[in-house]
N, C-alpha and C positions, 0 to 999 in steps of 0.2 A: 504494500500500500504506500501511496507517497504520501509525503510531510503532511500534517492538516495546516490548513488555510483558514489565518483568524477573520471574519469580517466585522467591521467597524465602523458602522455605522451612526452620525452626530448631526446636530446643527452644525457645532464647531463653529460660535456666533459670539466671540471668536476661538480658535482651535489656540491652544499653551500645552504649558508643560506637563498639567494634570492629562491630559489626553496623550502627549507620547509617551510618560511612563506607564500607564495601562497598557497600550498597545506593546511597549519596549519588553515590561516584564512580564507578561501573557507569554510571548515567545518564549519564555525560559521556564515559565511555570510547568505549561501545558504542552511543549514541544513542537511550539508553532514552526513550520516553516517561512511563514513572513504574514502579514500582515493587510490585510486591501480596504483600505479606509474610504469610506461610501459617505461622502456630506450629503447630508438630505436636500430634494431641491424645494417641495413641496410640502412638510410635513403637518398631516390633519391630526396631531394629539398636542400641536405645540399651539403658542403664540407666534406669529408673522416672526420671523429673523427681525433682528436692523439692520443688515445689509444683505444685498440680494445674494443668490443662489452662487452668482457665478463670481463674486468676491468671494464669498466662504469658500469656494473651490480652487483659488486663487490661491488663500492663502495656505490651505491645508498642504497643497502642493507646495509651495515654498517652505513649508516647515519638517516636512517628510521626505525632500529631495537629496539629503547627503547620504540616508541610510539606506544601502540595494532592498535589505527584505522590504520594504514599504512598496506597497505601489498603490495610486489613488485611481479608485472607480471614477468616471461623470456620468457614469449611467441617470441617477436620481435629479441630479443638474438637469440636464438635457431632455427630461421629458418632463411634458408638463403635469401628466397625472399626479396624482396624490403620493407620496412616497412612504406607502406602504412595504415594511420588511417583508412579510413575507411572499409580497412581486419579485422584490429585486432578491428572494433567496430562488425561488424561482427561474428567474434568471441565471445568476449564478450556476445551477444545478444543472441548467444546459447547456451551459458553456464548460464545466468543468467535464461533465459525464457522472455518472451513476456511483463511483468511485472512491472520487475524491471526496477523503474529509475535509467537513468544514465546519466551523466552530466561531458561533457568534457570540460575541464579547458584547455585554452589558454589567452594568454596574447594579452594589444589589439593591440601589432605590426602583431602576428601570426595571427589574426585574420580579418586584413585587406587586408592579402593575399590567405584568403581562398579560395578564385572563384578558384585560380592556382592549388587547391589540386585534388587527383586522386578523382574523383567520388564526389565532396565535397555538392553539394544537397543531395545525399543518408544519408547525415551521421545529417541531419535534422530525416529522417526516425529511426534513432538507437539511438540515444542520443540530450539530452539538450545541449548547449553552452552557457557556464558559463566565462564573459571575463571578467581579472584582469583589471584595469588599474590605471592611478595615479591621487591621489590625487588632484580634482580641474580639472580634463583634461577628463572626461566621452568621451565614442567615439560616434561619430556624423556619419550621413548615408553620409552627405554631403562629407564626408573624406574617404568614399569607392569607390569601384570601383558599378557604375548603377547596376550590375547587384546582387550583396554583398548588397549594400545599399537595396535592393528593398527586399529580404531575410529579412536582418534584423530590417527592418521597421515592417513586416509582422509578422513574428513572437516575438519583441520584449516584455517583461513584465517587470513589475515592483513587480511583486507579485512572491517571490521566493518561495511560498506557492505551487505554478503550477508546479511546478519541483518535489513535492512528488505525482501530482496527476496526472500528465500523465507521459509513461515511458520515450517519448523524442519529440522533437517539436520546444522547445524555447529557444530564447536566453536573456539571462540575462547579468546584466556587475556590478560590486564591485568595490570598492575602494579600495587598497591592500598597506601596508604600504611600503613605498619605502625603499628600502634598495640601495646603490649604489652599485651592487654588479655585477662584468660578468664573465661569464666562461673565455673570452678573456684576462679580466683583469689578472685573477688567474693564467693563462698560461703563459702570459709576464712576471710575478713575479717569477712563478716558471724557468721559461727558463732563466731567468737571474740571478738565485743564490738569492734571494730577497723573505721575508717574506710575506705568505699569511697567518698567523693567524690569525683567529679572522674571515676571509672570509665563510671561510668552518669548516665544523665540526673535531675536531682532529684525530676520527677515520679514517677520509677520508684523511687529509692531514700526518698521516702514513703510509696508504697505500699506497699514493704517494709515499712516501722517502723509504717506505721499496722496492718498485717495480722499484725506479728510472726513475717513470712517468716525463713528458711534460720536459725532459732537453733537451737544443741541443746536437744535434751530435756531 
C-alpha cells in the first residue's frame, strides 16, 4: 500500500503557524506521506471569509511552498458550489483510485460537530479521521453528540499502522503541540494597525500588507 495522504482542509482566513504544525506533525504522528491542503472556496457551515477564495489560496501557497510533502489543492477555489468535504473527498477518491489511503485531518473542536456535516457517514467510506487535539485533553465519546460518539467508539484505533493498511475506515486522535494561535486573533491585530509577526509566516503576512488584506473600512 502506499504512504496515506493527509487532507487538509480550512478557510485558512488567514492560514499561520497553528495550521502548518498540525499539518507538519500529522506526518510524523500518523505516517503521512505529505500533506494536500484544500482552502475552502465556498464554505456553507462558516461565516463569509474576509478575503476572497483566491487570496486565501494565495497565501496558503506561499506558506507551504518551501516544504516538497505539501502540495495545495484549488479544487474548492475554482468551483463555485458549496465546499462541501465530502464532494471534494469524492473527488479525491477518483483521482487517487480505490487504494490509496487517505486521512482527513481535523481538529477535535471540528470534529465534535461532525454529525452537522453534509453526508458526514459517507466520508467514513473515503477516508480515515485523523483528530488533533491538546495536550492532556484526548477526546472522549462521552463529549459527542450519541450518535458521533457511537461512530467513533466503532471505529476508533490506537494503531496508526491501520491507516496505511486500509484506504479509509478509522478514526484516530494525536496530541499536537499547542500553539496559541487564531485566524480571529490575526485579524483583530491586523484590523487594528497592531503586529502579527511571528503568528504567521512573513510570506503571508506580505501579502497581507502588499494587498491591504483584513483592514477596516
Amino acid at each position: 500500500m502506499p504512504d496515506p495522504v493527509g487532507i487538509f482542509g480550512g478557510t485558512f482566513d488567514p492560514v499561520h503557524f497553528g495550521h502548518l504544525r498540525l499539518a507538519e506533525e500529522s506526518m510524523a504522528h500518523l505516517g503521512l506521506g505529505g500533506v494536500r491542503w484544500i482552502p475552502a472556496g465556498n464554505p456553507p457551515h462558516r461565516g463569509q471569509p474576509q478575503v476572497t477564495a483566491e487570496q486565501r489560496l494565495a497565501m496558503v501557497q506561499r506558506s507551504t511552498a518551501s516544504n516538497p510533502r505539501f502540495s495545495v489543492d484549488p479544487g474548492e477555489v475554482l468551483s463555485a458550489a458549496p465546499s462541501y468535504t465530502v464532494d471534494t473527498l469524492r473527488r479525491l477518491r477518483a483521482e487517487y483510485g480505490p487504494a490509496q489511503p487517505l486521512v482527513l485531518l481535523v481538529g477535535a473542536d471540528a470534529f465534535a460537530g461532525l454529525s452537522t456535516w453534509h453526508c458526514w457517514q459517507e466520508i467514513f467510506t473515503l477516508a480515515h479521521v485523523a483528530i488533533s487535539h491538546r495536550p492532556g485533553f484526548p477526546v472522549e465519546p462521552a463529549s459527542l453528540p450519541a450518535i458521533l460518539a457511537a461512530a467513533f467508539s466503532s471505529r476508533r484505533t490506537d494503531d496508526v499502522g491501520e491507516l496505511g493498511r486500509k484506504p479509509a475506515g478509522c478514526i484516530v486522535s494525536f496530541a499536537m503541540t499547542q500553539l496559541a494561535i487564531s485566524a480571529t486573533q490575526i485579524r483583530k491585530l491586523l484590523a487594528n494597525d497592531l503586529s502579527a509577526r511571528y503568528l504567521l509566516p512573513d510570506e503571508v503576512l506580505d501579502y497581507i500588507r502588499t494587498h491591504f488584506l483584513y483592514r477596516n473600512p
